[in-house]
Residue, then its C-alpha position, 0 to 999 in steps of 0.5 A: x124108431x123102435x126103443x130097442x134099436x134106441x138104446x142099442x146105438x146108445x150102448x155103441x156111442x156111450x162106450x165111445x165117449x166114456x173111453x175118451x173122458x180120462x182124467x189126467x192124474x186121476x185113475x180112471x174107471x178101468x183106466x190104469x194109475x200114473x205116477x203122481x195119482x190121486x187116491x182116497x186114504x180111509x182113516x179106519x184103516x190107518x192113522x192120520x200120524x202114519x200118513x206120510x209127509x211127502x202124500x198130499x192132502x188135497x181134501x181133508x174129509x173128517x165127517x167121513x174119515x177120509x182123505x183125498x190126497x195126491x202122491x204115491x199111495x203105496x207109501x201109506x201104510x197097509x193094503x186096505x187103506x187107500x183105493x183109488x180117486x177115479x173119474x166121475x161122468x156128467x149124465x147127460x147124454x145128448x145137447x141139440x139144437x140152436x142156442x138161445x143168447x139171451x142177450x136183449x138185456x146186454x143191448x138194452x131190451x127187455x127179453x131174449x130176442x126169439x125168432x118172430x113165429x117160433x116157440x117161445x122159452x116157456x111154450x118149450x118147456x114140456x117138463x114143467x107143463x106136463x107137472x102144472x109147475x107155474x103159470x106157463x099157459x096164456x089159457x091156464x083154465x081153473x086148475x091150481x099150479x104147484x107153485x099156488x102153493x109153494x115156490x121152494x122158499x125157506x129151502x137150501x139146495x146143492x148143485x154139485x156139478x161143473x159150476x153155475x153161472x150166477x150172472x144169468x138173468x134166471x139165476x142171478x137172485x137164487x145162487x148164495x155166493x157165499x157159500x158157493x166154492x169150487x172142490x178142484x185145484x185149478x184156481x177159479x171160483x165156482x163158476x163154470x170157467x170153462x168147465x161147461x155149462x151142465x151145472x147151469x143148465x140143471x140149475x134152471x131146472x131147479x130154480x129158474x126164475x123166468x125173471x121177465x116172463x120170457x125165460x126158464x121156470x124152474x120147480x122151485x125158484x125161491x129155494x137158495x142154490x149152493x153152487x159146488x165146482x167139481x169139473x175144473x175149468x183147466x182143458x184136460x181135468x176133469x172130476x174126481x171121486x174125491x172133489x165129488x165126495x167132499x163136495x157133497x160131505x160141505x154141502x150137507x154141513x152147510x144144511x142143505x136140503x138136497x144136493x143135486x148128483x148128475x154124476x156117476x161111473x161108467x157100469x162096472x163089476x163088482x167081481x173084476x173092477x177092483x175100484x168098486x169096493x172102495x168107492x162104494x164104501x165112501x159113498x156109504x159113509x157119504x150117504x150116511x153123513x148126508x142123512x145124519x143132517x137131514x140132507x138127500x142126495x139125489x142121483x142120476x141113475x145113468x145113460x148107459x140104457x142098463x137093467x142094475x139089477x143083475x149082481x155082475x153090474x153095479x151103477x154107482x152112486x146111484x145103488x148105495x143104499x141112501x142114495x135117491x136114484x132117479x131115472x129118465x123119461x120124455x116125449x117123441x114129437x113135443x111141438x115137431x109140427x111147430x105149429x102156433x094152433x098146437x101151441x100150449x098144453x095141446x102139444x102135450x097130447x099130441x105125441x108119439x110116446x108119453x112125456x113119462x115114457x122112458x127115455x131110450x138111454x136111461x139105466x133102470x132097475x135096481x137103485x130106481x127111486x123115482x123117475x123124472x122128466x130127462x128128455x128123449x130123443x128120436x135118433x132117426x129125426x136127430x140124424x136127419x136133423x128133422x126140425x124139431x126134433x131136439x124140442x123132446x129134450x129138456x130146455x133149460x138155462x146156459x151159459x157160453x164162455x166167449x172171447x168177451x166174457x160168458x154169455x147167457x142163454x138157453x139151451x137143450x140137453x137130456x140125460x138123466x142128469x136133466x132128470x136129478x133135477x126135477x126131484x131135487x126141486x120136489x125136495x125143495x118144495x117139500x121142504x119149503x112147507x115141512x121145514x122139520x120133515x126128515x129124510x125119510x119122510x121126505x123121501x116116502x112122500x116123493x114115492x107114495x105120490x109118484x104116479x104110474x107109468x110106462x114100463x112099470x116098475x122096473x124103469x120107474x121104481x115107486x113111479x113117474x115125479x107127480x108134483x100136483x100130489x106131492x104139494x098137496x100131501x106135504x101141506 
């Protein structure tokens, strides 16, 4: 199918979902306020004294002058003083085939119980053998991997998103407890608790340990993971702009080196969509604050398949200045002939479109830093189910909340949210062997060692991830 085409039919079924995903006492984008709504209080434009008794305070976020707060906004004293807390989106776009229950460990055995004959869990994990991340392959030749030089210790990163499962066997030594915490006001910890399984599965693409051999390899498993809930586990609620801001404002004052962001708003203008100035300037206070501690935030550039650099469109986060925006890219035909002699790093040469070619869905343009490894998706394939198709999304780790308790497995999703990541986990890796390098450094050496790609600059900004070269400037 043509990538035009591709990105056509995603256009017409993001507007579908993202017009359904309102969150109940928040404003949404474009949505309208109910009566007891959320809102932001911006403590420049008045005084913590003139804020009524009867407003809530749902998140009190000094570093940034912020309040978020729940009641009547118009009992705050002056126009510009509050704007509204509206919904934020998980970026991912897609999620296919079969989950994997890694269940063998509950009935006593040794690894996940994989079909005699199919691929196994690191044979599908295209976007860690296209970087040389770890020792994925039973003929790995005489290259070094990335992970002979660092595997991320020392480093301390944020998932900020619906939760991580930390029982897991991939997760279970990675995830700080501690420190973790839940943003909502449902009354759950950190944990998905049935706020779904996007922040695990980003999770294992920073930091899976492929605890038996037999599981996922994250990019850097010996970086510690912050465990931030902003999705709540409550059917009906969702994340706030809010949750999200004070979130990732405790992310950085717990000296995190990197929060991970696969959130964002539906595409907005800036001229019509009253809602934009205000949650761009929380952002900026946000990014600011963030960098003042030496932590990136990095972003997924959204789904929607948009040039950002028009001045009617505007993506957030993603185009504040401060924010690492990442765009998504996958392979057409990863291991679709499911064949044992493809098997290996053979499968990756034989593909209809590149592992760093853009994904149909991805926003590009303005707000790109870098491009990463998100996942693609032939739709004709998908809808005619065509076997394997869903093997050019990204696979990761998942959790699946049952009547006996959350089971563990794998499963695949791509977005650009798959793609956050894989930078997030390059931060780490940095990090790990510059401990004192700032932002910007960390930053610069990201983008002057990403490589070229498909498309140009456009859709890859300095270029695709290149992690072989990264490591290796960083020591």
């Amino acid at each position: 199918m043509s990538d035009q085409s591709r990105r056509t039919f995603l256009k017409a079924a993001g507007s579908a979902v993202g017009s359904a995903a309102l969150v109940s006492g928040t404003v949404s984008a474009g949505g309208s306020e109910t009566p007891n709504t959320r809102f932001l209080v911006d403590l420049r434009e008045v005084s913590r004294s003139e804020v009524p008794e009867d407003v809530e305070v749902v998140h009190d976020i000094a570093e940034l002058d912020l309040l978020a707060a729940r009641g009547d906004p118009e009992a705050v004293p002056g126009t510009a003083s509050t704007t509204p807390d509206v919904t934020v989106y998980r970026d991912s776009t897609y999620e296919g085939g079969p989950v994997k229950e890694r269940d063998a460990k509950a009935r006593g055995g040794n690894g996940p119980a994989w079909d005699s004959g199919a691929p196994t869990a690191t044979e599908l994990q295209w976007d860690k053998r296209e970087q040389r991340v770890g020792d994925l392959t039973e003929n790995p030749g005489d290259g070094k991997t990335v992970q002979d030089t660092t595997k991320g210790e020392g480093s301390r990163v944020a998932v900020v998103d619906t939760g991580v499962y930390d029982g897991h066997p991939d997760l279970a030594d990675v995830v700080n407890a501690e420190l973790s915490e839940n943003f909502t006001t449902d009354q759950y910890d950190f944990r998905p608790n049935g706020a779904g399984d996007h922040g695990t599965h980003v999770a294992g693409t920073i930091a899976g340990t492929n605890a038996d051999g037999e599981g996922i390899l994250g990019t850097a498993p010996e970086t510690e993971i912050v465990a931030h809930r902003v999705f709540s586990g409550v059917p009906g609620e969702g994340a706030s702009t809010g949750d999200t801001v004070a979130a990732l404002a405790a992310a950085a004052t717990k000296g995190c080196d990197a929060a991970n962001f696969s959130v964002g708003y539906p595409p907005a203008n800036p001229e019509t969509d009253e809602w934009v100035s205000g949650v761009k300037m929380a952002y900026r206070r946000l990014a600011e604050y963030a960098r003042s501690q030496d932590m990136l935030i990095v972003n997924s550039a959204g789904n929607a398949g948009i040039d950002m650099t028009p001045d009617d469109v505007i993506s957030l986060p993603t185009e504040v200045e401060g924010i690492f925006g990442v765009s998504a890219t996958g392979p057409i035909g990863y291991l679709w002939d499911d064949k044992q002699a493809s098997r290996e790093d053979k499968a990756l040469v034989k593909l209809e479109d590149g592992t760093d070619s853009p994904a149909f869905y991805t926003n590009y343009g303005e707000g790109t830093d870098v491009s990463a490894a998100g996942g693609d998706a032939d739709l004709e394939a998908a809808a005619n189910d065509v076997p394997g198709w869903y093997y050019d999304l990204v696979f990761s780790t998942v959790v699946e909340q049952t009547e006996n308790g959350p089971v563990a497995g794998y499963g695949w999703k791509a977005g650009t949210s798959m793609a956050a990541p894989q930078v997030t986990g390059a931060v780490a890796l940095v990090r790990s062997l510059r401990p004192d390098a700032s932002v910007e450094e960390v930053e610069a050496m990201i983008q002057e060692t990403a490589r070229d790609a498909p498309g140009g600059e456009l859709y890859h900004g300095a270029g695709h991830l290149d992690l072989r070269r990264l490591v290796k400037r960083a020591r």
